[in-house]
PDB file of N, CA, C and O in Angstrom:
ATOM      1  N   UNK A   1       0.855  -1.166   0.000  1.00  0.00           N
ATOM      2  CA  UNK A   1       0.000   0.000   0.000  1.00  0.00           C
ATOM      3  C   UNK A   1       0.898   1.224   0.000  1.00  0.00           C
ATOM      4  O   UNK A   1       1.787   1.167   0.849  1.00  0.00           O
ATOM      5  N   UNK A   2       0.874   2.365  -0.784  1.00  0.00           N
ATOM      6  CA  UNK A   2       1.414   3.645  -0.721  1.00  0.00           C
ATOM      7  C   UNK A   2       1.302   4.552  -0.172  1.00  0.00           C
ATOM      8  O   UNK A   2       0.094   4.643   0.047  1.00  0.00           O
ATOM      9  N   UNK A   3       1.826   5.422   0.270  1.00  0.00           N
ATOM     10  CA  UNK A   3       1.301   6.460   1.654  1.00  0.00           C
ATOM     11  C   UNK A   3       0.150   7.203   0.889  1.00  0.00           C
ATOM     12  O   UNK A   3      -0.262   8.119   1.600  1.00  0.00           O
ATOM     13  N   UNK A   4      -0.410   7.145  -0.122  1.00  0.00           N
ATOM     14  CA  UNK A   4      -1.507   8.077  -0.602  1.00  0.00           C
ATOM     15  C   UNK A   4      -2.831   7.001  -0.296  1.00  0.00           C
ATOM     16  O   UNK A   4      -3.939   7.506  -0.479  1.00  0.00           O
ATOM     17  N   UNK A   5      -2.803   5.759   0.094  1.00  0.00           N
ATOM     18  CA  UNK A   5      -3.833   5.078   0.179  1.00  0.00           C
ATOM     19  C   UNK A   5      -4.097   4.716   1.321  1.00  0.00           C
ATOM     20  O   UNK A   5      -5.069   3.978   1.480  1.00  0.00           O
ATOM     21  N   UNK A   6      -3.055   5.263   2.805  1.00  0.00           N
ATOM     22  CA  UNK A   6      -3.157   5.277   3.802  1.00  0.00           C
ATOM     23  C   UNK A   6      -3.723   5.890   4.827  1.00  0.00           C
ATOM     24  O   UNK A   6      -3.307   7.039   4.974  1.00  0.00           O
ATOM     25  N   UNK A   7      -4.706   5.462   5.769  1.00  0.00           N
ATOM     26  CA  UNK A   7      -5.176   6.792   6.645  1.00  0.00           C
ATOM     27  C   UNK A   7      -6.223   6.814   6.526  1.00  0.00           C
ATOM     28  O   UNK A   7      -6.852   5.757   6.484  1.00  0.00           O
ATOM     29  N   UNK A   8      -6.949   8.240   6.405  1.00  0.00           N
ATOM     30  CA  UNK A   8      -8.349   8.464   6.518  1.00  0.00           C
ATOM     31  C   UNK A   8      -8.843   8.672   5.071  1.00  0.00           C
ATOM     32  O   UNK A   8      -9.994   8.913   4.708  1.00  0.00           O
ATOM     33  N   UNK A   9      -7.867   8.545   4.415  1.00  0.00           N
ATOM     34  CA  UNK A   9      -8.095   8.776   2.803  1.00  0.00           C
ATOM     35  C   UNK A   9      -8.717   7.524   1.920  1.00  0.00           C
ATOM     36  O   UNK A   9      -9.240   7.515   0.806  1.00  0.00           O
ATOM     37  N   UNK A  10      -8.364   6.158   3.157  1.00  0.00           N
ATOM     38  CA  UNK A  10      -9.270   5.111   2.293  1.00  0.00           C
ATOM     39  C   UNK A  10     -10.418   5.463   1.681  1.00  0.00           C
ATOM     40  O   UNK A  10     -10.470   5.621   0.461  1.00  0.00           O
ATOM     41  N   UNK A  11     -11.228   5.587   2.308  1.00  0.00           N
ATOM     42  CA  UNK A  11     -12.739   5.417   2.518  1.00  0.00           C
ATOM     43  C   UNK A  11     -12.828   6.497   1.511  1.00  0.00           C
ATOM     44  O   UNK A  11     -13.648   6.267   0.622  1.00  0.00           O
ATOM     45  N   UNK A  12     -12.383   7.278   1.453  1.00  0.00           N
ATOM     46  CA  UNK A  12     -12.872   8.459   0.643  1.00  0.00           C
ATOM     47  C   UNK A  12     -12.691   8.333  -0.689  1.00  0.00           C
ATOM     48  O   UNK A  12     -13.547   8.594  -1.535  1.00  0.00           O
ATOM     49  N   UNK A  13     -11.153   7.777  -0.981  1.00  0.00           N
ATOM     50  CA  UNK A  13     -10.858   7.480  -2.217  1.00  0.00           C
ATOM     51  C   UNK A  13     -11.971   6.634  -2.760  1.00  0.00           C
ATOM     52  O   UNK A  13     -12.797   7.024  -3.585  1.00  0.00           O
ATOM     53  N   UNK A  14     -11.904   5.122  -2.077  1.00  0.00           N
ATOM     54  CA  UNK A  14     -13.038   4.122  -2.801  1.00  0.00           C
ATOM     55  C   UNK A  14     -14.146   5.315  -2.730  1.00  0.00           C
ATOM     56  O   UNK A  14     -14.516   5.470  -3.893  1.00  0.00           O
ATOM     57  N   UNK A  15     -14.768   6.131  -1.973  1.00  0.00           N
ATOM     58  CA  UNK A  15     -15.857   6.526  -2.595  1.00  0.00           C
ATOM     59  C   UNK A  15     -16.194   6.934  -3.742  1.00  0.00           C
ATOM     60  O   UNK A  15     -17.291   6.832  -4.292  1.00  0.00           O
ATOM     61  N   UNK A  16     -14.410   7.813  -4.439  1.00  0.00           N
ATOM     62  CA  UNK A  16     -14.713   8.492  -5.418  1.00  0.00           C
ATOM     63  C   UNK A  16     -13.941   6.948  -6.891  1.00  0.00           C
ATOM     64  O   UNK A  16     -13.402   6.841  -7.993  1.00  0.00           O
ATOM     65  N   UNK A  17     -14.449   6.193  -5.783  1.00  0.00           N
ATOM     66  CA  UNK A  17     -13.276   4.839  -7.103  1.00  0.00           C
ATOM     67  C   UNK A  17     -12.274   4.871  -7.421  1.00  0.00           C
ATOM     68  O   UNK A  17     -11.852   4.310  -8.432  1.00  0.00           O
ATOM     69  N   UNK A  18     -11.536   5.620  -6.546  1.00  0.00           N
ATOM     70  CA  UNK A  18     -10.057   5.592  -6.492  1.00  0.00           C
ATOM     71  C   UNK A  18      -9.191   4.030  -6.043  1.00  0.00           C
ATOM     72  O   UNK A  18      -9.814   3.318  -5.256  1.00  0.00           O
ATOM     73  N   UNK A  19      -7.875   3.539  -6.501  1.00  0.00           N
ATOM     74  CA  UNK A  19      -6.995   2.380  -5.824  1.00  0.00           C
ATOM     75  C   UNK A  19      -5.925   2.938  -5.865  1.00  0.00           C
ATOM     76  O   UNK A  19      -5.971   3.517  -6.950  1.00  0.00           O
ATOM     77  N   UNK A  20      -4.704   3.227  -5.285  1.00  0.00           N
ATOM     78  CA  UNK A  20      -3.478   3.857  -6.094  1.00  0.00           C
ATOM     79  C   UNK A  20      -4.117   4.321  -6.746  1.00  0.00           C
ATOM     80  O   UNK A  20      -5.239   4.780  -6.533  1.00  0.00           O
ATOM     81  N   UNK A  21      -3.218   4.271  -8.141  1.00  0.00           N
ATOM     82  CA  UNK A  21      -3.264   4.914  -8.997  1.00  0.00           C
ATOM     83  C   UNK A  21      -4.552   4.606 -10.793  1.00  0.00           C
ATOM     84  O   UNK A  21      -4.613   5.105 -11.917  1.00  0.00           O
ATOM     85  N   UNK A  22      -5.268   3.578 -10.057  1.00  0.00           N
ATOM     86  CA  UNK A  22      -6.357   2.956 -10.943  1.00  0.00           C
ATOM     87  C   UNK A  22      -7.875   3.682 -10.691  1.00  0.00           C
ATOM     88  O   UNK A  22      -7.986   4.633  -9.917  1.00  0.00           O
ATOM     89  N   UNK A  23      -8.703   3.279 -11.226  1.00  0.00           N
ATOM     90  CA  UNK A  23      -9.815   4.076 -11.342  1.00  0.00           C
ATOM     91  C   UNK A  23     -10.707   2.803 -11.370  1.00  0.00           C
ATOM     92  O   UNK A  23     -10.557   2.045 -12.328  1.00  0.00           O
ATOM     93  N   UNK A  24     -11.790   2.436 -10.238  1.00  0.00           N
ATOM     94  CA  UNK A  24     -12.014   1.378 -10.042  1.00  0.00           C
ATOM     95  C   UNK A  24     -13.757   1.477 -10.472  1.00  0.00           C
ATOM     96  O   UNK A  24     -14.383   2.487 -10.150  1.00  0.00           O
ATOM     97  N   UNK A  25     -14.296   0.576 -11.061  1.00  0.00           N
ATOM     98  CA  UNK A  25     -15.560   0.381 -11.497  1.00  0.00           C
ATOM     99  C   UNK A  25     -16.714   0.142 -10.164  1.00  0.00           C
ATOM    100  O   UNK A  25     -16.343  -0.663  -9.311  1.00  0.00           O
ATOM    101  N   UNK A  26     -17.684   0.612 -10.018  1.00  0.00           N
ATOM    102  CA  UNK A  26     -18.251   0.476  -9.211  1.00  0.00           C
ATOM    103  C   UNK A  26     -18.700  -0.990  -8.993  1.00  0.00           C
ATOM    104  O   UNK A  26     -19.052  -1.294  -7.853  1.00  0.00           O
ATOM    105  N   UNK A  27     -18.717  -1.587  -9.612  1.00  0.00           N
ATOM    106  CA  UNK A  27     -18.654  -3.360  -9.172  1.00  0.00           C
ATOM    107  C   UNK A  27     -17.234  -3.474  -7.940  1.00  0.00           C
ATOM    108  O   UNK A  27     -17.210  -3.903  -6.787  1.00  0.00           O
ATOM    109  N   UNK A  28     -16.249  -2.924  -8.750  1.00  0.00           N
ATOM    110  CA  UNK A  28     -14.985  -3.303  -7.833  1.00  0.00           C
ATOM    111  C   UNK A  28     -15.027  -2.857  -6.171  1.00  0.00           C
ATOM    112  O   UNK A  28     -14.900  -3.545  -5.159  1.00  0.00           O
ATOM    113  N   UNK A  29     -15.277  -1.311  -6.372  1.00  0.00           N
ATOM    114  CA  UNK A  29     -15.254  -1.032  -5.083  1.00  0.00           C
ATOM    115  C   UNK A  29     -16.435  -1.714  -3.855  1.00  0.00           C
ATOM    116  O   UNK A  29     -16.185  -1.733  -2.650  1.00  0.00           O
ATOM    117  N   UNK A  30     -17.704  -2.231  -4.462  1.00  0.00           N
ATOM    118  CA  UNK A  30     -18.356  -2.949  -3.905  1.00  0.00           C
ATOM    119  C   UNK A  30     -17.779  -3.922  -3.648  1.00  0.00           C
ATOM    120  O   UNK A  30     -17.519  -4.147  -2.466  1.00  0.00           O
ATOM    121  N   UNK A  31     -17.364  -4.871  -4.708  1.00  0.00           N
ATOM    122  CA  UNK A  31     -16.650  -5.785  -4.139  1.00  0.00           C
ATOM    123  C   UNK A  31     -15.510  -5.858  -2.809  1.00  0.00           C
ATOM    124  O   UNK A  31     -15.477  -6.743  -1.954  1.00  0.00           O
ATOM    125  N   UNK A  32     -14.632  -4.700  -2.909  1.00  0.00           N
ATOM    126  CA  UNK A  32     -13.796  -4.344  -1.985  1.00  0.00           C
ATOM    127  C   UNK A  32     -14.493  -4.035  -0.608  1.00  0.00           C
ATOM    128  O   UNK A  32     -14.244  -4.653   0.427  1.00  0.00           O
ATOM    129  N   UNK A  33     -15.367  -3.034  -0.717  1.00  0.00           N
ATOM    130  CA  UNK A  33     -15.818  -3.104   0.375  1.00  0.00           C
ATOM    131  C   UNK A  33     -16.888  -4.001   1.482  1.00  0.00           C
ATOM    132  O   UNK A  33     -17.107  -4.031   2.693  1.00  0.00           O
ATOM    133  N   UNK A  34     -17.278  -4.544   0.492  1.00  0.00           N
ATOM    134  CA  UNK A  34     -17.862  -6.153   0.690  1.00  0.00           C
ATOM    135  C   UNK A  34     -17.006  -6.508   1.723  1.00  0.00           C
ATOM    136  O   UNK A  34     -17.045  -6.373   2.946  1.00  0.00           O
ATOM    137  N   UNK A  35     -15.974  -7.150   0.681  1.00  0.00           N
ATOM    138  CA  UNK A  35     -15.270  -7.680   1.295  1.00  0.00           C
ATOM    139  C   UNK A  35     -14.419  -7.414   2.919  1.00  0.00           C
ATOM    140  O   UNK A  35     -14.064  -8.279   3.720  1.00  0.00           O
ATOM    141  N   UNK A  36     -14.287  -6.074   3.004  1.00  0.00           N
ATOM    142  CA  UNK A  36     -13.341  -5.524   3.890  1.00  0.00           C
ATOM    143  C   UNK A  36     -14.920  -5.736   5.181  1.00  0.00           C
ATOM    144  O   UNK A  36     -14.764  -5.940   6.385  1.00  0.00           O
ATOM    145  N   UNK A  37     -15.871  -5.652   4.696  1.00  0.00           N
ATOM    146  CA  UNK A  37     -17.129  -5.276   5.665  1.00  0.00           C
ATOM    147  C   UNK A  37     -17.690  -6.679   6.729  1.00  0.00           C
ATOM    148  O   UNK A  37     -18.359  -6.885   7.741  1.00  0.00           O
ATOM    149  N   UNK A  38     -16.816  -7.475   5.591  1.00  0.00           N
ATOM    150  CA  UNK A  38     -16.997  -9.473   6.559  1.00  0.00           C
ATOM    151  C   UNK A  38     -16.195  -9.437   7.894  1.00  0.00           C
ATOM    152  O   UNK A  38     -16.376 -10.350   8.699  1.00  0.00           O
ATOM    153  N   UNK A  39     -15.214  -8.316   8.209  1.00  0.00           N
ATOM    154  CA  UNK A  39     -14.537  -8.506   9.591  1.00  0.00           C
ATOM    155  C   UNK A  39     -14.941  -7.616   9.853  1.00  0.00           C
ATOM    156  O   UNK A  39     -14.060  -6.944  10.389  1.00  0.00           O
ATOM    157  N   UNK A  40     -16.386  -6.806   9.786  1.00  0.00           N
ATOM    158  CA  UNK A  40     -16.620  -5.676  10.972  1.00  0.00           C
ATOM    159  C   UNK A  40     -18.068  -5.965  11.701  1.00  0.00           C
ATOM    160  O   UNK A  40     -18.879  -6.689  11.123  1.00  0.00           O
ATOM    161  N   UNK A  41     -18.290  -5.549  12.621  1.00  0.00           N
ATOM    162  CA  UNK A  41     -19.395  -5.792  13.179  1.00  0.00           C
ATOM    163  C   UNK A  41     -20.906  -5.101  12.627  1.00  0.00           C
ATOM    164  O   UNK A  41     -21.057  -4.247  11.753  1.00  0.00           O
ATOM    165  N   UNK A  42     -21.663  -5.603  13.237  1.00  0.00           N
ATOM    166  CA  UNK A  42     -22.610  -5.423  12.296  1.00  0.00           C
ATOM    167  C   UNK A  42     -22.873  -3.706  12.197  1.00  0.00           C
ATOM    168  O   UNK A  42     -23.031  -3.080  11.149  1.00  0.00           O
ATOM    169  N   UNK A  43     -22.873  -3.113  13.660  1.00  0.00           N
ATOM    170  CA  UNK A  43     -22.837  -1.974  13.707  1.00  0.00           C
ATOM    171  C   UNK A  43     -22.091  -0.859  12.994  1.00  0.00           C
ATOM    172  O   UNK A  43     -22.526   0.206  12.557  1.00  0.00           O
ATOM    173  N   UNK A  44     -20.635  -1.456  12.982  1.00  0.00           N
ATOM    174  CA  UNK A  44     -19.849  -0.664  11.780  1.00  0.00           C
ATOM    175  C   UNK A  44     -20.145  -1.070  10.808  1.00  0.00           C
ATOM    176  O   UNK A  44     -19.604  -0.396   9.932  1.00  0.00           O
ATOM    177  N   UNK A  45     -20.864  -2.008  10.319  1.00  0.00           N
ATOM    178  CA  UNK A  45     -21.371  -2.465   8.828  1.00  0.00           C
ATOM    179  C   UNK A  45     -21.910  -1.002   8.319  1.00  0.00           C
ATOM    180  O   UNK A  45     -21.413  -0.094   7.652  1.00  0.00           O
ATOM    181  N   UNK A  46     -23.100  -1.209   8.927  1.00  0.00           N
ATOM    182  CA  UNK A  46     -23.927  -0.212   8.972  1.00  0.00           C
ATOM    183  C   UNK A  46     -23.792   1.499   8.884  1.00  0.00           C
ATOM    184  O   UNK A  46     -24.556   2.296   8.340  1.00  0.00           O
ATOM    185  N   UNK A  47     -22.455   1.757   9.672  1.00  0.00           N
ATOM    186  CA  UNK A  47     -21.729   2.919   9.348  1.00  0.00           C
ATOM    187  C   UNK A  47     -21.092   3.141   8.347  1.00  0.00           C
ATOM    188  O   UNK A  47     -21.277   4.287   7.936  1.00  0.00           O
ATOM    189  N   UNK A  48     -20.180   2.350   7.556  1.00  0.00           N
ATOM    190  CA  UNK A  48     -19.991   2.277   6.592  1.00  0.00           C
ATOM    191  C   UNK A  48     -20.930   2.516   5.454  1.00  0.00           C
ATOM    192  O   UNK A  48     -20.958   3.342   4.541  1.00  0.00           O
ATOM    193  N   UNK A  49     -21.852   1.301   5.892  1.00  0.00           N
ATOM    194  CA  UNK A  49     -23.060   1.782   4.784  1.00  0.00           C
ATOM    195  C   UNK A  49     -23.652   3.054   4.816  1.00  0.00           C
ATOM    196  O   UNK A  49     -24.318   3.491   3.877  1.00  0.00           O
ATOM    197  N   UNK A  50     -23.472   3.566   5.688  1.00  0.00           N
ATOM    198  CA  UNK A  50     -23.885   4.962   5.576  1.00  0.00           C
ATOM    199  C   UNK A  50     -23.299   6.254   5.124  1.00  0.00           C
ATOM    200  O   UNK A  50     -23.778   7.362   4.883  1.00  0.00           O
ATOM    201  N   UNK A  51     -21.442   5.458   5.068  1.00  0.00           N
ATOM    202  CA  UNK A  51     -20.716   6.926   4.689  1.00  0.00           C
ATOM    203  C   UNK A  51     -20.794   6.441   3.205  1.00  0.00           C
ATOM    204  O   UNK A  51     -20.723   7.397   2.432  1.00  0.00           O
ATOM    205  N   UNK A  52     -20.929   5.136   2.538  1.00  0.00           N
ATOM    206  CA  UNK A  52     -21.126   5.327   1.152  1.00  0.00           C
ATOM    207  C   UNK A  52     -22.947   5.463   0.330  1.00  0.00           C
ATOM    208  O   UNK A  52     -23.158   5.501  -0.882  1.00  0.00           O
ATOM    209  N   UNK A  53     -23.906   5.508   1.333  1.00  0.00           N
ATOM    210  CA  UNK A  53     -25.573   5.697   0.878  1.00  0.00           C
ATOM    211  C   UNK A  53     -25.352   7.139   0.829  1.00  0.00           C
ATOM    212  O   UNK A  53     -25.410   7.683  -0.273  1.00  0.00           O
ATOM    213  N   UNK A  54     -25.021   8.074   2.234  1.00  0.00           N
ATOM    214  CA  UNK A  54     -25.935   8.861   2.757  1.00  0.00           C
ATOM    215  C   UNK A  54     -24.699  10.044   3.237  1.00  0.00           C
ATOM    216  O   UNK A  54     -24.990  11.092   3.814  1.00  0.00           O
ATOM    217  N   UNK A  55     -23.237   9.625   2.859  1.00  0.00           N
ATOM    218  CA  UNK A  55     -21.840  10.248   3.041  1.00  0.00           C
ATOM    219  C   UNK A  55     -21.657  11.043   4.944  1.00  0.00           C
ATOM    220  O   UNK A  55     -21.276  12.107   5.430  1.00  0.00           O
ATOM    221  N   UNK A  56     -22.245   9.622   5.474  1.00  0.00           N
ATOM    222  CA  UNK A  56     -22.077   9.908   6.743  1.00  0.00           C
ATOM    223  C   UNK A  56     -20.645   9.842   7.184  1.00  0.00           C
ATOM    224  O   UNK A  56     -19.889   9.094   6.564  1.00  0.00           O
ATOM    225  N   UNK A  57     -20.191  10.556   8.202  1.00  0.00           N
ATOM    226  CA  UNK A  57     -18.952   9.723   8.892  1.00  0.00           C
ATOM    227  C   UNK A  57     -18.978   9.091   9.603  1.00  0.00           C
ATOM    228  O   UNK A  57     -19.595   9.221  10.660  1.00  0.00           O
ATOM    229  N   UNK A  58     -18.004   7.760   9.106  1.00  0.00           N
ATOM    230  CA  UNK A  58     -17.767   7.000  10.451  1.00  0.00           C
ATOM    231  C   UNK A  58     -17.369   7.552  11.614  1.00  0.00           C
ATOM    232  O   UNK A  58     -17.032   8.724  11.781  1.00  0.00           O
ATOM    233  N   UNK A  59     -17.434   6.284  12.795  1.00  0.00           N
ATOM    234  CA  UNK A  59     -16.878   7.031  14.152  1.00  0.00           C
ATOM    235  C   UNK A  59     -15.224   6.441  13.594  1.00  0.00           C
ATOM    236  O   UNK A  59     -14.807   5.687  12.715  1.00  0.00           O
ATOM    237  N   UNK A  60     -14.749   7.130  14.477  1.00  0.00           N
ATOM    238  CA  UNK A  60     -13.179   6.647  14.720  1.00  0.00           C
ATOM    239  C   UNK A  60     -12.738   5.162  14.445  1.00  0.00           C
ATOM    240  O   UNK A  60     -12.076   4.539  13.615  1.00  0.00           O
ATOM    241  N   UNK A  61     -13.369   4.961  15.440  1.00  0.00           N
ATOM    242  CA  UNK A  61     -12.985   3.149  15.734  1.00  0.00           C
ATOM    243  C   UNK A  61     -13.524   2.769  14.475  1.00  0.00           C
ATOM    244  O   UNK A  61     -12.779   2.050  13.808  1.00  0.00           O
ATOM    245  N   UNK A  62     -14.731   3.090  13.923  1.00  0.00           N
ATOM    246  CA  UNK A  62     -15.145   2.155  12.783  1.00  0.00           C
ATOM    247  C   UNK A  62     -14.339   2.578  11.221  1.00  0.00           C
ATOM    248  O   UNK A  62     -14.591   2.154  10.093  1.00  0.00           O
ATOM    249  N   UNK A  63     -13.688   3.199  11.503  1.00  0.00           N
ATOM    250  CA  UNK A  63     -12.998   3.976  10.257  1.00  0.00           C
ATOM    251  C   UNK A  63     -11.434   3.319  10.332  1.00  0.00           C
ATOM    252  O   UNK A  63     -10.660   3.195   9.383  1.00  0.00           O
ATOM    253  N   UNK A  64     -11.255   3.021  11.430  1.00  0.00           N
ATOM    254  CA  UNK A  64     -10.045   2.533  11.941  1.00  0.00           C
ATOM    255  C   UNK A  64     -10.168   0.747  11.328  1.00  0.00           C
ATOM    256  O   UNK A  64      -9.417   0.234  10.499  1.00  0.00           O
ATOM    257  N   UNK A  65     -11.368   0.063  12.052  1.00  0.00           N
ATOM    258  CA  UNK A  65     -11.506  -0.687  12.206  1.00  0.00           C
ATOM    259  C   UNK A  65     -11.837  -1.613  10.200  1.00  0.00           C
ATOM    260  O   UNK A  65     -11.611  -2.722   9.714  1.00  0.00           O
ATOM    261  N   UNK A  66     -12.400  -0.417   9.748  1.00  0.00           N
ATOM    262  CA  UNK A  66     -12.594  -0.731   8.243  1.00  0.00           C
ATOM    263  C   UNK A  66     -11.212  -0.480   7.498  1.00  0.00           C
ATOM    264  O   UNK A  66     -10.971  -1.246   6.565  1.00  0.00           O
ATOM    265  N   UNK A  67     -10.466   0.303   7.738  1.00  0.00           N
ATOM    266  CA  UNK A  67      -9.055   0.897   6.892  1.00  0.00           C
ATOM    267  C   UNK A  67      -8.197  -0.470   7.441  1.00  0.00           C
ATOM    268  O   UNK A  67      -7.601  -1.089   6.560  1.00  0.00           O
ATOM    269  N   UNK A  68      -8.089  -1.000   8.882  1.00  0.00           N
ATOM    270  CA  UNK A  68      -7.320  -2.231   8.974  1.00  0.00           C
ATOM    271  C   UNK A  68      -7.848  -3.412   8.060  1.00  0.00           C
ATOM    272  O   UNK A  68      -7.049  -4.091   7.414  1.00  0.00           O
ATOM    273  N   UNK A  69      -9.157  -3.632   8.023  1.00  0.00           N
ATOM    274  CA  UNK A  69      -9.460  -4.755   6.723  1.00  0.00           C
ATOM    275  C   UNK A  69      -8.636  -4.352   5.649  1.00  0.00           C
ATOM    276  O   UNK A  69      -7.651  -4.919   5.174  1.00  0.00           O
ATOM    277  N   UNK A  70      -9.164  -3.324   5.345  1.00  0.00           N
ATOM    278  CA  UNK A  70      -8.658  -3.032   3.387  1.00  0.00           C
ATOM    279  C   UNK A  70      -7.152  -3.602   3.260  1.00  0.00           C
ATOM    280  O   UNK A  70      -6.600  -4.231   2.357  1.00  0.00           O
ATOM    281  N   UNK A  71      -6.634  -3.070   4.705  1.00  0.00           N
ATOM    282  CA  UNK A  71      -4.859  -2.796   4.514  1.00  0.00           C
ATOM    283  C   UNK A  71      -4.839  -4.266   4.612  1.00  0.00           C
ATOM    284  O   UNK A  71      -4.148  -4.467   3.614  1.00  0.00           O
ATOM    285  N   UNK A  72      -5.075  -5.396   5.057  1.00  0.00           N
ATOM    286  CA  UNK A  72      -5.433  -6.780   4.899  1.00  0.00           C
ATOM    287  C   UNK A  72      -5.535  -7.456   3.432  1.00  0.00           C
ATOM    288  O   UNK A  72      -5.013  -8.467   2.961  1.00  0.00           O
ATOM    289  N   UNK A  73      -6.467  -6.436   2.871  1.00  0.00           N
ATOM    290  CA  UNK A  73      -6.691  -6.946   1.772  1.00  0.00           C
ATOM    291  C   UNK A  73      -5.607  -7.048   0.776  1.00  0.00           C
ATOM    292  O   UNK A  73      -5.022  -8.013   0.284  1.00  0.00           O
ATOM    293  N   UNK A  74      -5.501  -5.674   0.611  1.00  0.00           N
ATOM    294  CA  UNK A  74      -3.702  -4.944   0.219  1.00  0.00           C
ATOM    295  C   UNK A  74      -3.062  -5.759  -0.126  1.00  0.00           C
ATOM    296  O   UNK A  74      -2.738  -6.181  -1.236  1.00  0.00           O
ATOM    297  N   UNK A  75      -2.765  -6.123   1.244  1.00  0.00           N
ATOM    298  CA  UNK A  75      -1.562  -7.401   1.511  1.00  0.00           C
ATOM    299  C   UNK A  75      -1.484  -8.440   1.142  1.00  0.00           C
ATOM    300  O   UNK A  75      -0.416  -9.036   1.280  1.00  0.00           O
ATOM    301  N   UNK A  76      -2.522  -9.022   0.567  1.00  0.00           N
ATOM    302  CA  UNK A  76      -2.834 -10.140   0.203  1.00  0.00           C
ATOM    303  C   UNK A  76      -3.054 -10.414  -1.128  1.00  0.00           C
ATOM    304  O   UNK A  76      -4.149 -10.976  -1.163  1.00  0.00           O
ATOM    305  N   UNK A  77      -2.538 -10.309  -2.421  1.00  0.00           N
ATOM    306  CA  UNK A  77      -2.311 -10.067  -3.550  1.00  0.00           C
ATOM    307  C   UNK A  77      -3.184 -10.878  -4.142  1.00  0.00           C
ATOM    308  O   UNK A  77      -4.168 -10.355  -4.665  1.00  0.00           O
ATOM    309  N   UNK A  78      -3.014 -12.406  -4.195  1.00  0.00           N
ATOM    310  CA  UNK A  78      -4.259 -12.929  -4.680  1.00  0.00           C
ATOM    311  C   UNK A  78      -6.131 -12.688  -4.404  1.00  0.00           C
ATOM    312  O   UNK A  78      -7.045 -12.660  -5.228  1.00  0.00           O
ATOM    313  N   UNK A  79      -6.138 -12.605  -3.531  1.00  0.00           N
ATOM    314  CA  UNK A  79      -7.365 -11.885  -2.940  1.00  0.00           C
ATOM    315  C   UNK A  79      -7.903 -10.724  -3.179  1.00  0.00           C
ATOM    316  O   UNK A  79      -9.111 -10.657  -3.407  1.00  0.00           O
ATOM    317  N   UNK A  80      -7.078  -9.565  -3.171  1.00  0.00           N
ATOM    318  CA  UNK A  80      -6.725  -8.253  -4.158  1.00  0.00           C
ATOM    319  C   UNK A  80      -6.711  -8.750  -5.434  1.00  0.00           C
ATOM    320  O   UNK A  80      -7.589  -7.900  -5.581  1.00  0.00           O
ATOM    321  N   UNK A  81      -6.626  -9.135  -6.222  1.00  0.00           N
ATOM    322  CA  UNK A  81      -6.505  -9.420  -7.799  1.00  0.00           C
ATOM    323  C   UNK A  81      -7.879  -9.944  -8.073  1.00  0.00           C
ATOM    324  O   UNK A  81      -8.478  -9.634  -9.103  1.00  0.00           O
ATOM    325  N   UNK A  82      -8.465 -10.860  -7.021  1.00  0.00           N
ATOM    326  CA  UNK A  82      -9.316 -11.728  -7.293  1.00  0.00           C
ATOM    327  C   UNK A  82     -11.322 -10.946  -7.009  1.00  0.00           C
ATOM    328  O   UNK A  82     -12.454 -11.298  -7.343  1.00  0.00           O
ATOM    329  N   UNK A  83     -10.833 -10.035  -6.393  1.00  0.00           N
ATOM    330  CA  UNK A  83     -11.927  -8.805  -5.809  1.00  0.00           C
ATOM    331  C   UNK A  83     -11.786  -7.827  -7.150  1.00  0.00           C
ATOM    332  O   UNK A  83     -12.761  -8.012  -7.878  1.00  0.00           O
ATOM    333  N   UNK A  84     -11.124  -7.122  -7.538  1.00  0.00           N
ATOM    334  CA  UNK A  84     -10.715  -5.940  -8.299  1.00  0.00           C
ATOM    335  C   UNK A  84     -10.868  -6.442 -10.021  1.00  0.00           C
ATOM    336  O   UNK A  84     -11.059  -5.734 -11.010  1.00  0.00           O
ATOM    337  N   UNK A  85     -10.674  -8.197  -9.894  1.00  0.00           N
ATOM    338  CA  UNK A  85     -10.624  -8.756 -11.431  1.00  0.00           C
ATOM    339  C   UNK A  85     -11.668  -8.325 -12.219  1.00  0.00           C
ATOM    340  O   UNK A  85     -11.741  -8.679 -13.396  1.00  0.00           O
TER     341      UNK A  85
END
């Protein structure tokens, strides 16, 4: 992951379909965030779903707690390839 995809800038980027430096189809970023949304609780589900329905903010922890999935995902190249394909 690159320091431009780090931080509080996740969430925002996928909103606008940002990855690095790619431009991601709205299938993808669903997919991504799908995915990142299976290790959060239901409650931060729900926050999430709200900063991409209704461009709520998350709380802290759940912004925290969603940016550690992604960076998971990141890391994991086949899984990343296989979400984004």
């Amino acid at each position: 992951m690159n320091q431009n995809q780090t931080g509080s800038n996740v969430l925002g980027n996928l909103l606008n379909g940002k990855f690095e430096d790619c431009t991601l189809t709205t299938r993808q970023v669903n997919r991504l965030v799908a995915t990142a949304n299976c290790s959060l609780t239901p409650d931060q589900q729900d926050e999430v779903k709200c900063f991409f329905v209704f461009n709520e903010a998350p709380s802290m922890s759940t912004r925290f707690a969603f940016e550690n999935a992604v960076k998971m995902i990141f890391q994991n190249k086949p899984v990343l390839d296989a979400i984004i394909a």
